[in-house]
C-alpha positions, 0 to 999 in steps of 0.5 A: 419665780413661778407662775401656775397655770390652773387652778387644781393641776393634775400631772395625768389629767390635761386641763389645758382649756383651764389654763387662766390669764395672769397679768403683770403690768408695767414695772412690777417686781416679783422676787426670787421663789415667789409664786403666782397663782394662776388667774390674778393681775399683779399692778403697775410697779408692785413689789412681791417679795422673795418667797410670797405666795400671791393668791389674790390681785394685787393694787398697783404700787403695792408691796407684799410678803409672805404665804399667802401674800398679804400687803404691809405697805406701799412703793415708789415707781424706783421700788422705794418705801413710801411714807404717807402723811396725814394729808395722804401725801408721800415723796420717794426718797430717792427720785423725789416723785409725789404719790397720793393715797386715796381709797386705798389706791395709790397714785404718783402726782408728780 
């Protein structure tokens, strides 16, 4: 994977006081010839698949794919697919961890 380190790089042009910060937290996934571009936070234990093109930030336990990156759902802290219920309640098929869907935001309960 890569990760760019300004926004409009120049191979004759220094702009290494555009450098922007780029921060991946804890247990986050990126996959194989994913791009970062400069300046966004990728959340605790995001997913990024192979080949996405991150442009923006992305929420914690969020999975997304594609060029530009767009979200199609949700992962456990094991990296599993999380299927919510009509109470917003999700349970990792593998680590039997709860997560919680509220305003958008996903976070483990248990």
């Amino acid at each position: 994977m890569v990760f760019t380190n300004v926004i409009n790089p120049r191979s004759a042009v220094n702009r290494r006081d555009a450098y922007l910060k780029t921060t991946v937290k804890k247990g986050a996934s990126i996959g194989a010839n994913a791009t970062i571009v400069c300046g966004h936070d990728i959340g605790e234990y995001a997913f990024i698949g192979a080949g996405a093109v991150v442009t923006k930030d992305i929420s914690n336990f969020a999975l997304v794919v594609g060029n530009p990156s767009k979200q199609i759902g949700w992962v456990s802290e094991y990296g599993i697919r999380l299927n919510f219920d009509e109470n917003n309640k999700a349970v990792c098929e593998e680590s039997k961890q709860e997560y919680l869907l509220e305003n958008n935001t996903v976070r483990r309960i248990k």
